[in-house]
NUSEBA-404179 format. One record per residue (C-alpha): x negated, y negated, z negated; residue in one letter. Coordinates in nm, 3 decimals, decimal comma. Example, Ala and Ser with C-alpha at 12.3 -4.5 7.8 and 13.67 -1.06 7.14 Angstrom:
! residues 2
-1,230 0,450 -0,780 a;
-1,367 0,106 -0,714 s;
END
This chain:
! residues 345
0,239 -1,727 -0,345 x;
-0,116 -1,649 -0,431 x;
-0,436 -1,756 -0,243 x;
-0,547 -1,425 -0,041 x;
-0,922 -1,297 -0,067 x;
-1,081 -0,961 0,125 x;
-1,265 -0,729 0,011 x;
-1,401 -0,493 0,240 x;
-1,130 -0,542 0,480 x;
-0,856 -0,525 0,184 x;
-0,611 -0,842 0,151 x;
-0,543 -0,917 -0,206 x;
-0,321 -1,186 -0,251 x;
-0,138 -1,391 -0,052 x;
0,173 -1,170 -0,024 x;
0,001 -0,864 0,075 x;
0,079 -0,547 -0,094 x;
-0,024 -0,479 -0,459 x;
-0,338 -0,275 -0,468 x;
-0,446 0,017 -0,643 x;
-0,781 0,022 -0,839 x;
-0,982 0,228 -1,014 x;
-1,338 0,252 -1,182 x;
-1,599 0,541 -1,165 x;
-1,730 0,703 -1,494 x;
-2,004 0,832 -1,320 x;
-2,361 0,678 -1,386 x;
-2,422 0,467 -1,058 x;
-2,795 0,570 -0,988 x;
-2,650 0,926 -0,954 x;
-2,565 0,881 -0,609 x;
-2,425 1,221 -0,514 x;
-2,173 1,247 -0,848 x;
-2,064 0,873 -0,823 x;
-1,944 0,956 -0,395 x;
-1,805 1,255 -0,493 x;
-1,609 1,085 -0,775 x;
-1,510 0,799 -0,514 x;
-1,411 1,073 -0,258 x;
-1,188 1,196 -0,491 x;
-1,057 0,861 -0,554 x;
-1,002 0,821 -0,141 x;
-0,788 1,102 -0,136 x;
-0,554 1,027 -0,421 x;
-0,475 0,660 -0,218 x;
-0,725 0,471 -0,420 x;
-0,783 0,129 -0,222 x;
-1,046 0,000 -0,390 x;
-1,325 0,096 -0,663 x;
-1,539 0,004 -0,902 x;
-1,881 0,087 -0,986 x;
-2,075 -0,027 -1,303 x;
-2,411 -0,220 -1,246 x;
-2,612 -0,174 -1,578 x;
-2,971 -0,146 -1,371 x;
-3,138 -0,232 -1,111 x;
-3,193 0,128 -1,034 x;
-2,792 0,113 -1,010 x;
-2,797 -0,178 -0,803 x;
-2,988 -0,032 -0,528 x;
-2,770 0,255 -0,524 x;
-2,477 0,051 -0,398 x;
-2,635 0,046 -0,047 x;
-2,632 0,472 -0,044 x;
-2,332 0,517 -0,191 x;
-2,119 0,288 0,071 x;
-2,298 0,453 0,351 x;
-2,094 0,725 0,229 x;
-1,747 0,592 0,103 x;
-1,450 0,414 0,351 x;
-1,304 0,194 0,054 x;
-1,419 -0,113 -0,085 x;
-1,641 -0,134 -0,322 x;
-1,683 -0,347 -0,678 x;
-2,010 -0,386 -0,841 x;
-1,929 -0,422 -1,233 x;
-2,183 -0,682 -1,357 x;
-2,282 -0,773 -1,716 x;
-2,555 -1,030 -1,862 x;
-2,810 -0,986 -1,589 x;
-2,742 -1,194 -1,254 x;
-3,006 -1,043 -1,089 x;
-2,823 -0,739 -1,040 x;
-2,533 -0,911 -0,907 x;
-2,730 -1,062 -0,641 x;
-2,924 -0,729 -0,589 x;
-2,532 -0,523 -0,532 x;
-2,455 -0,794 -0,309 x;
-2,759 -0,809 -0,100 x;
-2,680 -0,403 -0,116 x;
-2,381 -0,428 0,023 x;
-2,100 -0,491 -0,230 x;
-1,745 -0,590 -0,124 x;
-1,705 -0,776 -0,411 x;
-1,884 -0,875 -0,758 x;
-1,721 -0,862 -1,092 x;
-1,882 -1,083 -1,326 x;
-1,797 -1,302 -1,637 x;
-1,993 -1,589 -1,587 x;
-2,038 -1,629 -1,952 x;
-2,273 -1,379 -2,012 x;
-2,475 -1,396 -1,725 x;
-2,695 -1,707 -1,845 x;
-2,693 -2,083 -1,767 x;
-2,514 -2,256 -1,481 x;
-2,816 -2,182 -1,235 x;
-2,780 -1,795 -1,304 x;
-2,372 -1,840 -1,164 x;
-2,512 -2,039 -0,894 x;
-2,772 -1,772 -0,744 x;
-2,459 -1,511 -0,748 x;
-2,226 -1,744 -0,594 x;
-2,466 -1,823 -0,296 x;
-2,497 -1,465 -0,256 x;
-2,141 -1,390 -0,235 x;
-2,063 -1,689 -0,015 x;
-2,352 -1,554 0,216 x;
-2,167 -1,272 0,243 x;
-1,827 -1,339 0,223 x;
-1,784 -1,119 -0,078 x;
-1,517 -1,248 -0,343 x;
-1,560 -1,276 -0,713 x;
-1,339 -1,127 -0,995 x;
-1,357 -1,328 -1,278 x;
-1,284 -1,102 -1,579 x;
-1,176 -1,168 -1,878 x;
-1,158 -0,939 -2,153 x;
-1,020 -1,018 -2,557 x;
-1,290 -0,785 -2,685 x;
-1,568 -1,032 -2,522 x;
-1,372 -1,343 -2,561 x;
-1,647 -1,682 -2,647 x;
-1,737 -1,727 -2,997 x;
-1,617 -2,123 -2,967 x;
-1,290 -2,005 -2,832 x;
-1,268 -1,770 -3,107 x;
-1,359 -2,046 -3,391 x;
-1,067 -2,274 -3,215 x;
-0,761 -2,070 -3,141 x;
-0,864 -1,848 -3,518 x;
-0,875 -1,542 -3,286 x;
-0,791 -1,367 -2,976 x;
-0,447 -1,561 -2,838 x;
-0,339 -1,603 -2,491 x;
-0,421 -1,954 -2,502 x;
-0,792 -1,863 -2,578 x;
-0,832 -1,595 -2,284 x;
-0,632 -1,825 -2,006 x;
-0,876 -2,116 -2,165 x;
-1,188 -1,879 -2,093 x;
-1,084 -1,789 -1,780 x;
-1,036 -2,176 -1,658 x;
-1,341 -2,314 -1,735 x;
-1,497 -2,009 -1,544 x;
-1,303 -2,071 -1,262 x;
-1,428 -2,465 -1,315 x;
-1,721 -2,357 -1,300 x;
-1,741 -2,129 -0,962 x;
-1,550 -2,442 -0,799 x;
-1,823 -2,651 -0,925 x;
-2,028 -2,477 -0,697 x;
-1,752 -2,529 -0,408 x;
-1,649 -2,146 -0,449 x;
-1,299 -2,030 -0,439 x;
-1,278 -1,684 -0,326 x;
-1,188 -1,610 -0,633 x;
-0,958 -1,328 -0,841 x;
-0,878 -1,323 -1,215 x;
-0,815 -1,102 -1,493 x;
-0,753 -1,193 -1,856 x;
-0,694 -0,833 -2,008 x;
-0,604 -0,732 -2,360 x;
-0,542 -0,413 -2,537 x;
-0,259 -0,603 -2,722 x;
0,055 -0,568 -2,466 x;
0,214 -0,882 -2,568 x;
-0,050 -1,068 -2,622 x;
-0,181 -0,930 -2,237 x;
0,102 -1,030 -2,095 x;
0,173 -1,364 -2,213 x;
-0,172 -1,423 -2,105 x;
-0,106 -1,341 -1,741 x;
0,230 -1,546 -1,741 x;
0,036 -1,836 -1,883 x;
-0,215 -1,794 -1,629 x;
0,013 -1,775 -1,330 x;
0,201 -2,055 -1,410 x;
-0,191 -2,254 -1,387 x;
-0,354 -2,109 -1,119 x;
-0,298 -1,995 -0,729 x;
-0,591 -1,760 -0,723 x;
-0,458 -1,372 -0,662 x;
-0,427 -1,190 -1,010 x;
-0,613 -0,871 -1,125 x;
-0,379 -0,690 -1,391 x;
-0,438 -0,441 -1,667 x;
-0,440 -0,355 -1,978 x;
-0,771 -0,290 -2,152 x;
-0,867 0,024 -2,367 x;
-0,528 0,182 -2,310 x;
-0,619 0,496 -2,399 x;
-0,513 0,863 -2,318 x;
-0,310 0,905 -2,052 x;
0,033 0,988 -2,306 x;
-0,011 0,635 -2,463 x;
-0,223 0,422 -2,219 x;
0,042 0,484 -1,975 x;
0,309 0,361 -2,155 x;
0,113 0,089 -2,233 x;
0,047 -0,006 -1,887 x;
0,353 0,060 -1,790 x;
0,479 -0,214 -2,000 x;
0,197 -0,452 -1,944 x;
0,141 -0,377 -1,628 x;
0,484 -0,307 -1,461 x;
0,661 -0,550 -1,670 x;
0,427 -0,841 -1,483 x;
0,464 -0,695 -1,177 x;
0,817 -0,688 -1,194 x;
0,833 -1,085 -1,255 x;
0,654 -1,133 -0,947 x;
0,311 -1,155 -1,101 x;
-0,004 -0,966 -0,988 x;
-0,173 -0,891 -0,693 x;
-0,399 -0,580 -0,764 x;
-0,425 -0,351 -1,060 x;
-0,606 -0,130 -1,247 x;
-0,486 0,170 -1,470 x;
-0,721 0,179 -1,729 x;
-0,719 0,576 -1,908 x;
-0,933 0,744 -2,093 x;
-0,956 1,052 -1,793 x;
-1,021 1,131 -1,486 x;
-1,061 0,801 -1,249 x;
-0,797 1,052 -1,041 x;
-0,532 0,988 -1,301 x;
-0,547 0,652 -1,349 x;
-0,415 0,568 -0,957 x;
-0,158 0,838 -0,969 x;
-0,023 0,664 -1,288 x;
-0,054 0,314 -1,074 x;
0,130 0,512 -0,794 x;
0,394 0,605 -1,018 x;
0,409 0,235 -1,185 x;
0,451 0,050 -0,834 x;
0,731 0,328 -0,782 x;
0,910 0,290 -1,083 x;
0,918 -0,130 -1,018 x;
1,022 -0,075 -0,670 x;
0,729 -0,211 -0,507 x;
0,619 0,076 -0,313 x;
0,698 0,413 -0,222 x;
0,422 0,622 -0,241 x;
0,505 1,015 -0,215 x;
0,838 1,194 -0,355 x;
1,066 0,997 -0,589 x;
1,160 1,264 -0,876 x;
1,500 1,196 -1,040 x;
1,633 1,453 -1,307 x;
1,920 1,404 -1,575 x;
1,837 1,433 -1,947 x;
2,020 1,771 -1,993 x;
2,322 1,774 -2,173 x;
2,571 2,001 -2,392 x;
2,708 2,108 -2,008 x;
2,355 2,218 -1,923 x;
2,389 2,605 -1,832 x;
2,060 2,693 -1,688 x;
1,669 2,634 -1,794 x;
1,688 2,298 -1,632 x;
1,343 2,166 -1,804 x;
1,060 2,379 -1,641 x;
1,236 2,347 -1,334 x;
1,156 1,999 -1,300 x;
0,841 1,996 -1,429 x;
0,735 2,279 -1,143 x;
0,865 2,038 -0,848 x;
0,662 1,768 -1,029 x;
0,357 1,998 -1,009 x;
0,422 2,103 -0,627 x;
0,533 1,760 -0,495 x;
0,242 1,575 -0,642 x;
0,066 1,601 -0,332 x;
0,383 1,512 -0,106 x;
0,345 1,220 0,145 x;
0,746 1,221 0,183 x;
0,887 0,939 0,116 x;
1,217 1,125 -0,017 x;
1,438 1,123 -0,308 x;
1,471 1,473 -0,476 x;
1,710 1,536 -0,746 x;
1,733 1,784 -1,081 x;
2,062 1,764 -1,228 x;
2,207 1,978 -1,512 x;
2,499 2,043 -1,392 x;
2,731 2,172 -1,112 x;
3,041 1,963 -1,211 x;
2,897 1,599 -1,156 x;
2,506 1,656 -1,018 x;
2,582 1,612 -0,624 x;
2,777 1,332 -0,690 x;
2,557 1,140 -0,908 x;
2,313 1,226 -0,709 x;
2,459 1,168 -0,395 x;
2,147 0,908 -0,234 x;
1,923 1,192 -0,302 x;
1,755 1,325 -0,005 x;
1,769 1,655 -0,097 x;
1,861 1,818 -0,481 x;
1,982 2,116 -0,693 x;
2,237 2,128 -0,980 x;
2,230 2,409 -1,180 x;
2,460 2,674 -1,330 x;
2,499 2,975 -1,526 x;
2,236 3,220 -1,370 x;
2,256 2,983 -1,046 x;
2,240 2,658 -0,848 x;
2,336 2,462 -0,598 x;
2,127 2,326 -0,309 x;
2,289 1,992 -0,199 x;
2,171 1,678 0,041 x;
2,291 1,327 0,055 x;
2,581 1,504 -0,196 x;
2,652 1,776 0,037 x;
2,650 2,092 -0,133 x;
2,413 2,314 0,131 x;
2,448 2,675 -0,039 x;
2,390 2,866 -0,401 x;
2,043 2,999 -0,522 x;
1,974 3,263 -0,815 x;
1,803 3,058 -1,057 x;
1,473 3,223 -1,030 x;
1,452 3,061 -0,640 x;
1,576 2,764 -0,714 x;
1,227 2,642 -0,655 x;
1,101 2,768 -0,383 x;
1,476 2,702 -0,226 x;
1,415 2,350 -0,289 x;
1,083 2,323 -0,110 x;
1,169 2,496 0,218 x;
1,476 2,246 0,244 x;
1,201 1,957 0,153 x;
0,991 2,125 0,438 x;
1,222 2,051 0,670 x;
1,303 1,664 0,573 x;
END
């Protein structure tokens, strides 16, 4: 088990739950746009987010913006420590930093008193796009080996200074190479562990990919908060983490969706019926199976844990829960069939 740090209130680590994270695209001085943005984020389950700390001018933003905002907050810091004492003294929850771009030893230090003032944790990041150049001259180029190298003599480095609330990320755009960086990692270190997978892209590919980077780890046992990184809305990237931690069996968060592939016994427009319930349950708190099945022959009985489900047939289909067939529905109501019975779960 991992070391446990808090920020804002927020256990990470330590065998608490895995948390979801996301990052504003908003510019930071624009107070008004970046809460907005992080409302949104509160009411999609966000748990904790991520602001990017390019200027001073953005650094004393960070005090307006959490007067405004009930989850933690991360203030992104690159090359200038001054800022990442400035967010802190603000009132950051917690400072992302790479301490290799932020200057000599003395620079790390000034940060580190801050957050130890404070009680405000560190994320060390690593990222294979920023990697050292003398890492990148040994190891011939970007290999786990050099990121999980990186990332320990950082860590060396905040102990140094008697620090050690302390999380880590070593991302990649490479899924392999990502994740044989994070098992390398883990099997060196006790510090909580910040997954991802960098640059994913659009939500059609970058989810795979962090589905596969990103739930493969977690389903090992390794990892300890996460970010979905997408190129969209912040929104999209925790409802894709929501759906990740589902799909691993780590948490249920909202309505579990289950529909059969369709097959050559299919008798009804199965498709767009799913894809409406995905649309109108997106919002669901339920925690509650709900089944789409193709079929009337076999669909309540491999379905039969559902909480509730329809199987389809020619012009028709059948409500069922728990396996129970409940009554038939014209196709055309299937839908809104399906959500009064869910209304009443």
């Amino acid at each position: 088990m991992t070391k446990q740090i808090i920020a804002g209130g927020v256990a990470i680590g330590g065998g608490a739950p895995v948390t979801i994270q996301s990052m504003c695209n908003t510019k930071t001085e624009d107070v008004r746009a970046t809460v907005a943005q992080i409302k949104a984020l509160e009411r999609s389950d966000c748990e904790i987010v991520r602001v990017t700390v390019p200027t001073m001018e953005a650094a004393k933003a960070v005090s307006a913006i959490k007067e405004q905002i009930s989850i933690p907050l991360v203030a992104d810091i690159h090359f200038d420590y001054r800022l990442a004492v400035e967010a802190a003294v603000r009132g950051a929850d917690k400072i992302r930093i790479n301490p290799g771009n932020i200057g000599g030893e003395d620079n790390v230090k000034a940060v580190v008193n801050a957050c130890r003032t404070r009680k405000l944790p560190i994320r060390i990041g690593v990222n294979g796009g920023s990697l050292e150049k003398s890492l990148l001259a040994k190891y011939g180029k970007v290999t786990p080996e050099a990121l999980v190298e990186s990332a320990m003599g950082h860590i060396a480095l905040l102990e140094r200074f008697d620090f050690n609330d302390i999380c880590v990320s070593v991302k990649s755009s490479d899924v392999p190479l990502n994740m044989a960086a994070y098992r390398l990692l883990h099997e060196r270190i006790d510090y909580p562990l910040h997954l991802g997978v960098t640059e994913a892209g659009t939500p059609t590919m970058g989810l795979l990919k962090s589905a596969i980077g990103i739930g493969g780890l977690l389903c090992a046992g390794i990892g300890d908060t996460m970010r979905v990184s997408l190129t969209a809305d912040p929104v999209e990237e925790v409802y894709a983490a929501k759906r990740i931690l589902q799909a691993c069996g780590i948490r249920r968060s909202g309505v579990n969706l289950v529909s059969c592939p369709t097959c050559g016994r299919t008798s009804y427009d199965m498709i767009p019926i799913a894809e409406e319930l995905e649309k109108r349950l997106a919002d669901c708190k339920k925690n509650i199976t709900v089944a789409v099945m193709g079929c009337i022959v076999n669909g309540p009985g491999e379905a039969s844990a559902a909480d509730i489900g329809v199987a389809g047939g020619k012009g028709e289909g059948l409500i069922f829960r728990k396996g129970e067939v409940l009554y038939k529905v014209p196709q055309e109501k299937l839908v809104d069939a399906l959500m009064e019975e869910i209304e009443k779960l």
